[in-house]
MDTraj code that builds the backbone (N, CA, C; nanometers):
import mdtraj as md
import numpy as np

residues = "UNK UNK UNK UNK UNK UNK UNK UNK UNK UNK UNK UNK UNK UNK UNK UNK UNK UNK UNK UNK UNK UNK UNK UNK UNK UNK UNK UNK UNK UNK UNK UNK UNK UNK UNK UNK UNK UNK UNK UNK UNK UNK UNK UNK UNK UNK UNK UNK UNK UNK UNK UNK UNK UNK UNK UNK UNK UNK UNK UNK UNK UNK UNK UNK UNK UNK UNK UNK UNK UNK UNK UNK UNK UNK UNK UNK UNK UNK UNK UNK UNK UNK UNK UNK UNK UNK UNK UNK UNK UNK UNK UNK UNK UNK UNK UNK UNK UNK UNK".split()
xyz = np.array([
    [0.0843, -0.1183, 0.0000],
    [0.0000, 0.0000, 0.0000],
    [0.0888, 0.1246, 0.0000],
    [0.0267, 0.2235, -0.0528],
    [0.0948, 0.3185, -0.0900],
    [0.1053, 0.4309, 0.0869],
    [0.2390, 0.4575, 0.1139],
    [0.2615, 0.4953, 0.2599],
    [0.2178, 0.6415, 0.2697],
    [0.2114, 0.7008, 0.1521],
    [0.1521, 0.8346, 0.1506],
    [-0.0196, 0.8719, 0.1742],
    [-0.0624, 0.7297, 0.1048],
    [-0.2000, 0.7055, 0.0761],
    [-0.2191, 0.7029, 0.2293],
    [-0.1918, 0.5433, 0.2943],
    [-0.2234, 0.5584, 0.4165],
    [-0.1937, 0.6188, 0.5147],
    [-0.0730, 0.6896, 0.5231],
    [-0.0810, 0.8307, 0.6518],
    [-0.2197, 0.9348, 0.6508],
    [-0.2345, 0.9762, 0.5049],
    [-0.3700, 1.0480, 0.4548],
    [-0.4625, 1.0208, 0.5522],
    [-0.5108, 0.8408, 0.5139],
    [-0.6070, 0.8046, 0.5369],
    [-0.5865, 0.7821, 0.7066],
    [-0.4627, 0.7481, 0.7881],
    [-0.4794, 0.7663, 0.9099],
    [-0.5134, 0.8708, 0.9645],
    [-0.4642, 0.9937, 0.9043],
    [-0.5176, 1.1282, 0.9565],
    [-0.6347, 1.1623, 0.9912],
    [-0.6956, 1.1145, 0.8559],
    [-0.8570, 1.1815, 0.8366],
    [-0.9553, 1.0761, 0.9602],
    [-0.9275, 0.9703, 0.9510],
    [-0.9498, 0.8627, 1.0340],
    [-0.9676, 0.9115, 1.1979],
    [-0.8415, 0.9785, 1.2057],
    [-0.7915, 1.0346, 1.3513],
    [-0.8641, 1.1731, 1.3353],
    [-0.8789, 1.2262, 1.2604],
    [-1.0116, 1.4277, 1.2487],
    [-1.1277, 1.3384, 1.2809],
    [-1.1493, 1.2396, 1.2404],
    [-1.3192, 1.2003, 1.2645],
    [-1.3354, 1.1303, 1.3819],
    [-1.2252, 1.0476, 1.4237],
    [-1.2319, 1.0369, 1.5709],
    [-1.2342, 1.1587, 1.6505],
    [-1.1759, 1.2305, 1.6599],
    [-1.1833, 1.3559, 1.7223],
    [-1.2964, 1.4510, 1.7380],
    [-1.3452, 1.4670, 1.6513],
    [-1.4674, 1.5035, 1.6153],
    [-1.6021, 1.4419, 1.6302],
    [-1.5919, 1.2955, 1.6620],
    [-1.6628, 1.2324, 1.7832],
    [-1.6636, 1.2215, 1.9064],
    [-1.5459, 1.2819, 1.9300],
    [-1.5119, 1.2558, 2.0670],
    [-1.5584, 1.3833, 2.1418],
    [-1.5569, 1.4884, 2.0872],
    [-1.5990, 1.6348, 2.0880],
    [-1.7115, 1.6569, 2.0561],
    [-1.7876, 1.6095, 1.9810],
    [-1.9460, 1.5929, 1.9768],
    [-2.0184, 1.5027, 2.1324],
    [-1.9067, 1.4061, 2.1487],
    [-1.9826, 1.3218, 2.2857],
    [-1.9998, 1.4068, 2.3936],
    [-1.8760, 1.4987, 2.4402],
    [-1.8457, 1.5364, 2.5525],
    [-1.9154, 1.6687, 2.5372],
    [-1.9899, 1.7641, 2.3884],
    [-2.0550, 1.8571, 2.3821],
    [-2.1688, 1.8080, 2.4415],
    [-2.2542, 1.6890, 2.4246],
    [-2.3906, 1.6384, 2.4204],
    [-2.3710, 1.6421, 2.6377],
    [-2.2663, 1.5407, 2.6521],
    [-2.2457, 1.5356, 2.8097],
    [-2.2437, 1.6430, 2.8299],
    [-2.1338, 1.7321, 2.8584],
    [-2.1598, 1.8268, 2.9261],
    [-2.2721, 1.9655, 2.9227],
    [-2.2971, 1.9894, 2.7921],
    [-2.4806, 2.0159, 2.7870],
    [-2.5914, 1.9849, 2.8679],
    [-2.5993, 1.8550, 2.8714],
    [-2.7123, 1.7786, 2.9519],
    [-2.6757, 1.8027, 3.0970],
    [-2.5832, 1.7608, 3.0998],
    [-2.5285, 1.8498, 3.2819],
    [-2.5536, 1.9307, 3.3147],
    [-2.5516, 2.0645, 3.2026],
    [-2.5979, 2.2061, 3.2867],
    [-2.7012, 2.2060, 3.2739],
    [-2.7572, 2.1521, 3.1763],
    [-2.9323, 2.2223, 3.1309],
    [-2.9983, 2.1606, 3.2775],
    [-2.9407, 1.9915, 3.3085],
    [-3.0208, 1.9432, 3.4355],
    [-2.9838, 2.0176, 3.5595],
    [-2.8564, 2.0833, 3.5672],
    [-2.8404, 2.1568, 3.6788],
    [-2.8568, 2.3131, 3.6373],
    [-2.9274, 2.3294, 3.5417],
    [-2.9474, 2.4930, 3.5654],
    [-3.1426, 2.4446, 3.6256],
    [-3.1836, 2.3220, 3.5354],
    [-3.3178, 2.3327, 3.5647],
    [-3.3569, 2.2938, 3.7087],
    [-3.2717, 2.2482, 3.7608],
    [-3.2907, 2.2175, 3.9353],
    [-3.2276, 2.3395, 4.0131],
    [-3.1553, 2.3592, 3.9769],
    [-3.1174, 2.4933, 4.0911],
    [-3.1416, 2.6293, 4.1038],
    [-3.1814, 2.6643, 3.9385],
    [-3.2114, 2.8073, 3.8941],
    [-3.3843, 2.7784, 3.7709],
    [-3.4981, 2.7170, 3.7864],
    [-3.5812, 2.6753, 3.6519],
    [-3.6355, 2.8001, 3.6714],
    [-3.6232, 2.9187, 3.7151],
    [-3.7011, 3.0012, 3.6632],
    [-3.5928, 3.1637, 3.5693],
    [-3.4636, 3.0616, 3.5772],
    [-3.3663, 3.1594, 3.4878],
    [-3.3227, 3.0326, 3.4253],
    [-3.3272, 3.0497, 3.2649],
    [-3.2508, 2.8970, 3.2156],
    [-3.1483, 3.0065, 3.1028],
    [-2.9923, 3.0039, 3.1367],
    [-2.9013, 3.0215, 3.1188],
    [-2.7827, 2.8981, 3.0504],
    [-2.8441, 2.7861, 3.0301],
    [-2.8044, 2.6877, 2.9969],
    [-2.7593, 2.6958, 2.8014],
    [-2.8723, 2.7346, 2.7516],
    [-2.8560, 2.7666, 2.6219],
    [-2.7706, 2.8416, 2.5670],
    [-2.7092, 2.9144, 2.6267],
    [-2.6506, 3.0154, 2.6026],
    [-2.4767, 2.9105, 2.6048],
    [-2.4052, 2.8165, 2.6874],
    [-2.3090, 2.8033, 2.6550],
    [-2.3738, 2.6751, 2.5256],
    [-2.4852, 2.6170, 2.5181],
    [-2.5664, 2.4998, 2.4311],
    [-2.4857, 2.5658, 2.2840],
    [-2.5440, 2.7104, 2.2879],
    [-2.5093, 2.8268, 2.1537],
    [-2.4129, 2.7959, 2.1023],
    [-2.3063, 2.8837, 2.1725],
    [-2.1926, 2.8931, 2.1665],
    [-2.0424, 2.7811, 2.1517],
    [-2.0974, 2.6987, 2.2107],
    [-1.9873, 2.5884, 2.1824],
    [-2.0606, 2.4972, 2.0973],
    [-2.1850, 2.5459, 2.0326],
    [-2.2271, 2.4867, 1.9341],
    [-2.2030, 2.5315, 1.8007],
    [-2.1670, 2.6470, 1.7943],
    [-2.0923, 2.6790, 1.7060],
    [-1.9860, 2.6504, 1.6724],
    [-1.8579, 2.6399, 1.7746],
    [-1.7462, 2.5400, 1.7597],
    [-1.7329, 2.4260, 1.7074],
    [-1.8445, 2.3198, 1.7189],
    [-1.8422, 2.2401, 1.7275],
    [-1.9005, 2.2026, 1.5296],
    [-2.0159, 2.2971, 1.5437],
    [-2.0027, 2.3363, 1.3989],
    [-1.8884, 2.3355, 1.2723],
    [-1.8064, 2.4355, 1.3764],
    [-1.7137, 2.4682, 1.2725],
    [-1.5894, 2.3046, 1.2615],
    [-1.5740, 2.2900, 1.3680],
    [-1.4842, 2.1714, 1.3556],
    [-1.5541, 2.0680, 1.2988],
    [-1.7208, 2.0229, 1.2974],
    [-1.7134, 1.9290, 1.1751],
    [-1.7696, 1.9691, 1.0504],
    [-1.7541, 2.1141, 1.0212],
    [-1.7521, 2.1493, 0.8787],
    [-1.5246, 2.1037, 0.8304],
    [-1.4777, 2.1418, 0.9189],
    [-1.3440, 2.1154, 0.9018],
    [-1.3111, 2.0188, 0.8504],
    [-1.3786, 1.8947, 0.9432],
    [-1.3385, 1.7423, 0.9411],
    [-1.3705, 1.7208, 0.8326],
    [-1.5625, 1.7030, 0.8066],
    [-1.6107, 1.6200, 0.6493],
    [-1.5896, 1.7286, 0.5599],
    [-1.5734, 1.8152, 0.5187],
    [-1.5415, 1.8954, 0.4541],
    [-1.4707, 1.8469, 0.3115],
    [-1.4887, 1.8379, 0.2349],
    [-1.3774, 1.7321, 0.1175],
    [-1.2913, 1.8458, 0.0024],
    [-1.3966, 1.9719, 0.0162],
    [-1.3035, 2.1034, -0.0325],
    [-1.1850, 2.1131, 0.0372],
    [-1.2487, 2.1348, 0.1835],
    [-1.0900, 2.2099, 0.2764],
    [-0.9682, 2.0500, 0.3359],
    [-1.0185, 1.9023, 0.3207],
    [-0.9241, 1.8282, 0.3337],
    [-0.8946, 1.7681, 0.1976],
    [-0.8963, 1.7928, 0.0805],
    [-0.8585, 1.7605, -0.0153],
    [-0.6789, 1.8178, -0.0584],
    [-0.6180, 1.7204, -0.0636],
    [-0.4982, 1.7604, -0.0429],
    [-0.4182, 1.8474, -0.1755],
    [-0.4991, 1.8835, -0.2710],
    [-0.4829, 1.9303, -0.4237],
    [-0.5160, 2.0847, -0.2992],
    [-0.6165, 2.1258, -0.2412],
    [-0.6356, 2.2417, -0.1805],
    [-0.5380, 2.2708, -0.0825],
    [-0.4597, 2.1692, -0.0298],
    [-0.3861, 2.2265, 0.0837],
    [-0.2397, 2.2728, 0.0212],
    [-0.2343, 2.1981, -0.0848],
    [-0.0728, 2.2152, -0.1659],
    [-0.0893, 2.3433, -0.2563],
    [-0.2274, 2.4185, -0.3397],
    [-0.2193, 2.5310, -0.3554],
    [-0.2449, 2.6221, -0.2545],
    [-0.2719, 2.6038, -0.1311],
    [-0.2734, 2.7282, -0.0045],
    [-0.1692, 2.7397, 0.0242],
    [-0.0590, 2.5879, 0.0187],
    [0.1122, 2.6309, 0.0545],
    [0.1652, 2.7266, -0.1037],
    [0.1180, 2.7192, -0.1847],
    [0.1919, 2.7584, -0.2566],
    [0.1533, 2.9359, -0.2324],
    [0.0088, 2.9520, -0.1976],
    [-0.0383, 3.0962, -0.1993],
    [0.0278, 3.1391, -0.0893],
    [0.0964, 3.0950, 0.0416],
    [0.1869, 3.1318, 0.1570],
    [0.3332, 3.1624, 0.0810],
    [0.3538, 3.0704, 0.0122],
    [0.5258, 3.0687, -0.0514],
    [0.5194, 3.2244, -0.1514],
    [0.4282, 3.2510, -0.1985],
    [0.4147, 3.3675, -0.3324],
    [0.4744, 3.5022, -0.2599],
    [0.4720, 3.5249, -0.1524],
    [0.4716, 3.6556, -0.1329],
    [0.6415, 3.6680, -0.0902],
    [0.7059, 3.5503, -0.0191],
    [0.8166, 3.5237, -0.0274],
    [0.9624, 3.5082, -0.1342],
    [0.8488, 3.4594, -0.2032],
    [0.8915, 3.3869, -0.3508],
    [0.9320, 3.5412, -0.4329],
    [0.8431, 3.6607, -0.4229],
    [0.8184, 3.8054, -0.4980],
    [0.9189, 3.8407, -0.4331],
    [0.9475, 3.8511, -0.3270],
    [1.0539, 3.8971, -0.2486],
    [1.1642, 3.8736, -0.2848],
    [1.2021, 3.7463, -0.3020],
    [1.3486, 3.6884, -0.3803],
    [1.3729, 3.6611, -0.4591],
    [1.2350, 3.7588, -0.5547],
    [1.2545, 3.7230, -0.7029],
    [1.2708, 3.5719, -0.7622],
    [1.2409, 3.4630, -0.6717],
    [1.2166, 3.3230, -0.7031],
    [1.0715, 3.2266, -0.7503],
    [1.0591, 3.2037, -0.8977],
    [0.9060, 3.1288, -0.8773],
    [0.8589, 3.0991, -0.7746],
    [0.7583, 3.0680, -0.7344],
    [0.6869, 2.9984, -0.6411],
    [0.6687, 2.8615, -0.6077],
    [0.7022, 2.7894, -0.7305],
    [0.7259, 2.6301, -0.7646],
    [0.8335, 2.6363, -0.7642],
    [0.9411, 2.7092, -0.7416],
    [1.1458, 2.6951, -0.7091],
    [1.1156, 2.6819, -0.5605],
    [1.0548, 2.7982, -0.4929],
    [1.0805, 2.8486, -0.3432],
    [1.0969, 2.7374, -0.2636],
    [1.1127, 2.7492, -0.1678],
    [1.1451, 2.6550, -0.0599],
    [1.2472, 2.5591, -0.0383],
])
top = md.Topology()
chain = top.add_chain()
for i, resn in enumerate(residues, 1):
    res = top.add_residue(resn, chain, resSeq=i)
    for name in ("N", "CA", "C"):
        top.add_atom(name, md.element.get_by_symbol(name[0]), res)
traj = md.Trajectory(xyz[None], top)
């Protein structure tokens, strides 16, 4: 098997573990406050508010993960090259020489 292929594929393997693992512990610790905001405080529910917010995070990290635009590795090798360009102008060196 090709060793490039499968590091790839261990990676992405290891973003989606991660990204389960961070979805579990969003759902746990959610349910924790909402049950302890609704027993100690039910006539202020303040619970939603971190529900929101680290739901947005959580958003964004599995737009990251399944994402096949932003982990497609044809996209990550022209974003290095769009980092190298401004360097590259600088030393008067292509951008496909630099580095």
């Amino acid at each position: 098997m090709d060793d490039i292929a499968y590091r790839r594929a261990v990676a992405r393997v290891e973003a989606r573990l991660g990204f389960y693992r961070h979805a579990t512990i969003y759902v746990a610790v959610n349910l924790m406050l909402a049950v302890l905001n609704l027993i100690r405080t039910p006539d202020h529910l303040w619970f939603q508010w971190p529900l929101f917010g680290w739901g947005i995070g959580l958003l964004a990290h599995g737009v990251s993960v399944f994402s096949y635009r932003w982990n497609h590795p044809a996209s990550k090798e022209r974003m290095i090259q769009r980092e190298m360009e401004p360097e590259a102008r600088r030393r008067h060196v292509p951008p496909s020489q630099a580095g």
